[in-house]
GUTITI-843915 format. One record per residue (C-alpha): residue number from 0; x, y negated, z negated. Coordinates in steps of 0.2 Angstrom, whole numbers, plus 5000, padded with zeros to 4 digits. Each point is the difference from the previous one (the first is absolute). Last residue first. Example, Ala and Ser with C-alpha at 12.3 -4.5 7.8 and 13.67 -1.06 7.14 Angstrom:
<recs>
{1, {5068, 5005, 4964}},
{0, {4994, 5017, 4997}},
</recs>
This chain:
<recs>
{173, {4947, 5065, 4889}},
{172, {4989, 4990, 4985}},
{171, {4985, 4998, 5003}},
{170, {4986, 4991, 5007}},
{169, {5013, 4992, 5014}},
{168, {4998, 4980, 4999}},
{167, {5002, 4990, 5017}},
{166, {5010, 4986, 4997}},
{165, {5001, 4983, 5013}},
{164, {5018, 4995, 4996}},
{163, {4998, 4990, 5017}},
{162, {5014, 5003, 5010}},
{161, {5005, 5018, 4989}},
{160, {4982, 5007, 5003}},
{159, {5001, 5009, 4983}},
{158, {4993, 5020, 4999}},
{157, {4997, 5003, 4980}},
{156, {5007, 5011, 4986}},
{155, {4997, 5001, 4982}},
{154, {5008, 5004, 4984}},
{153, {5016, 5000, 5006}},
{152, {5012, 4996, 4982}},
{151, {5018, 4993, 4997}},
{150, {5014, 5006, 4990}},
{149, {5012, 4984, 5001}},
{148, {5018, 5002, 4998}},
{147, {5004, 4987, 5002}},
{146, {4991, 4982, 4996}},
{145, {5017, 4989, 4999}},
{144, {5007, 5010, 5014}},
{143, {4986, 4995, 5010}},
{142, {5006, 4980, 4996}},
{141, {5019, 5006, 5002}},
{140, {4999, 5011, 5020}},
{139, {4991, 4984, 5006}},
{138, {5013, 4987, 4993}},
{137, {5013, 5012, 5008}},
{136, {4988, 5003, 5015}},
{135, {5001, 4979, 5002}},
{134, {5016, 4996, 5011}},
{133, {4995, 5015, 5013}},
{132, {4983, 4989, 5002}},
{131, {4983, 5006, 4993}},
{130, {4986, 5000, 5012}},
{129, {4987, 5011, 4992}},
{128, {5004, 5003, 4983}},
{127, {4995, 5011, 4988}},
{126, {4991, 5018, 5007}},
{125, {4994, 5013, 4993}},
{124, {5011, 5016, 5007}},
{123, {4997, 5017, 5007}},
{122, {5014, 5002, 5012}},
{121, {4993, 5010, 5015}},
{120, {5011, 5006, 5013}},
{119, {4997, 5019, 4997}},
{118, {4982, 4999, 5003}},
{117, {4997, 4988, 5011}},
{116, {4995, 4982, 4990}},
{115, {5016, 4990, 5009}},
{114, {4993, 5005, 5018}},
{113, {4983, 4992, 4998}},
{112, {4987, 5014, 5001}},
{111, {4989, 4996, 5018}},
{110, {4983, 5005, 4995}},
{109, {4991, 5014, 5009}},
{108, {4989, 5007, 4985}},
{107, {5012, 5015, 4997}},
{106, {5013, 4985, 4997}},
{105, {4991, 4994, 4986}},
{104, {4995, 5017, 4991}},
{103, {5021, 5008, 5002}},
{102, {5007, 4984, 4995}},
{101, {4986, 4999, 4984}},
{100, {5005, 5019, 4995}},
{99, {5018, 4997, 5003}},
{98, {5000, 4985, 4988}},
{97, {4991, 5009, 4986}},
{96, {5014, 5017, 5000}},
{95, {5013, 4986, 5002}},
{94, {4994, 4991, 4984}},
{93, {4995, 5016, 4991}},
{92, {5018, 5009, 5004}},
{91, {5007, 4983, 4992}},
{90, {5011, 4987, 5012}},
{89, {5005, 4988, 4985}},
{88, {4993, 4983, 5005}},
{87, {5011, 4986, 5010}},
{86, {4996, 4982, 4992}},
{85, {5003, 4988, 5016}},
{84, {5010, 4989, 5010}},
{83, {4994, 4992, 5018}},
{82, {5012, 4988, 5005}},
{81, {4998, 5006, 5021}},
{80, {5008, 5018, 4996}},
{79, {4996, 5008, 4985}},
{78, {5008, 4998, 4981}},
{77, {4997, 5013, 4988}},
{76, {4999, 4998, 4981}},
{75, {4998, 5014, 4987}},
{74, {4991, 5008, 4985}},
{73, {4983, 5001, 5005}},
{72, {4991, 5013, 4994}},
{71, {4984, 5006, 5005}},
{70, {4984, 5006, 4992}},
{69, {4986, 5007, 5010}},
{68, {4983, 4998, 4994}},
{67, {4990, 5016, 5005}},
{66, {4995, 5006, 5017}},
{65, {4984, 5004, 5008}},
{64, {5002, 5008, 5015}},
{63, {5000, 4993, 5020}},
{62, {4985, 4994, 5009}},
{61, {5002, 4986, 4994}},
{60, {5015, 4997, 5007}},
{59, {4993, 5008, 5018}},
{58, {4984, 4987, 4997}},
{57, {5012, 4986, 5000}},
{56, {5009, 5002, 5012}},
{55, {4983, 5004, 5012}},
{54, {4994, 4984, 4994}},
{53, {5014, 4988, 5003}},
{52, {5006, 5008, 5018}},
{51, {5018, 4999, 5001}},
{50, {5015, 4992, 5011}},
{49, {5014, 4995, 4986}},
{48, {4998, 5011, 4985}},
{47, {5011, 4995, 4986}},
{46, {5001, 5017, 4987}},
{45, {4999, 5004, 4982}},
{44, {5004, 4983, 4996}},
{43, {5005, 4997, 4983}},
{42, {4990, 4984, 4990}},
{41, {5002, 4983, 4992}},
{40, {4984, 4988, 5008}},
{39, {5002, 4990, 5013}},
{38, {4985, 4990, 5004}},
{37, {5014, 4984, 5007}},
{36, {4992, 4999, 5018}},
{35, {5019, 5001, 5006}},
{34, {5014, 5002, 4985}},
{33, {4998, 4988, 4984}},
{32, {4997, 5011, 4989}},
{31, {5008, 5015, 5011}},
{30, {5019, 4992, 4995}},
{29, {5009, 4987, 5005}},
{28, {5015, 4995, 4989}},
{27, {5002, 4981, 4995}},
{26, {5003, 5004, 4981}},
{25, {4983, 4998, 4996}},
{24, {4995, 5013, 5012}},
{23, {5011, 5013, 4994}},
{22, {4996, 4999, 4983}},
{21, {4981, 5000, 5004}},
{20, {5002, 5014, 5011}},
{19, {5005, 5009, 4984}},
{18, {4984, 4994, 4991}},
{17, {4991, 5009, 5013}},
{16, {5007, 5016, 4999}},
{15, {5000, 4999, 4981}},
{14, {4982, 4995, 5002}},
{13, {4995, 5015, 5012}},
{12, {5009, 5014, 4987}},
{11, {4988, 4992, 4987}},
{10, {4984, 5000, 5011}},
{9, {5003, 5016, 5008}},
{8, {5006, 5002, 5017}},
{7, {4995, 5001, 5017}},
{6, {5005, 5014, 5012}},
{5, {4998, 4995, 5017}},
{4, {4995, 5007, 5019}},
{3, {5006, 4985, 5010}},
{2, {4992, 4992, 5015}},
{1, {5010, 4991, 5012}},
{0, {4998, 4983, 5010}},
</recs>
């Protein structure tokens, strides 16, 4: 189980998102629709916490300040190890700026930052596909293709229990 510090986005930039794992779905390609409890939702994790206490994570985030929508553009295709493939977001100073803050406010809690969301490791990316095999990250790399660029828009960020989808809603946006 991990609990992940997420931007969400707006409705338009969510559809697009979803209609792309759509693509990928109907062409045999797995993708967080139909990943574990299946309550994904598009989003860019901020961090993956793997030991963590719920409440005190939460009240370091909304602890932190007020922030406005962040728009972020996706312009390319990465593919991680285990199948995973993604959209990779241009690293702006307000993306890093944001992300340090949220590291630096979860870890001061005690929680145990996964390795890949450490500042200087972190690849900021929505994700795609979940398990794709070698054979299928052309067919990936054509369906996001199809929808890039994308300029996509946080408005909100939440804490997600990853094994459930289980959301916790920050008041604003971080």
């Amino acid at each position: 189980m991990a609990l992940a510090v997420c931007l969400l986005f707006d409705v338009r930039s969510e559809q697009r998102l979803v209609a792309v794992w759509h693509a990928l779905e109907e062409r045999g390609i797995p993708t967080l629709l139909t990943h574990t409890h299946r309550r994904h939702v598009p989003h860019l994790s901020y961090s993956v916490l793997r030991e963590y206490d719920v409440e005190k994570v939460r009240e370091a985030i909304e602890q932190l300040p007020a922030a406005p929508p962040l728009a972020l553009h996706f312009d390319a295709v990465v593919g991680f190890r285990r199948g995973r493939s993604a959209l990779v977001a241009a690293v702006s100073a307000a993306l890093v700026e944001r992300h340090q803050r949220v590291v630096d406010a979860v870890t001061a809690t005690g929680a145990d930052l996964h390795l890949h969301y450490v500042p200087g490791h972190w690849i900021p990316h929505a994700s795609l596909a979940t398990r794709a095999r070698r054979d299928q990250l052309g067919e990936v790399a054509a369906v996001a293709y199809d929808v890039l660029p994308l300029k996509a828009i946080a408005d909100r960020v939440a804490l997600v229990d990853s094994s459930t989808g289980q959301r916790w809603p920050i008041d604003h946006l971080v």
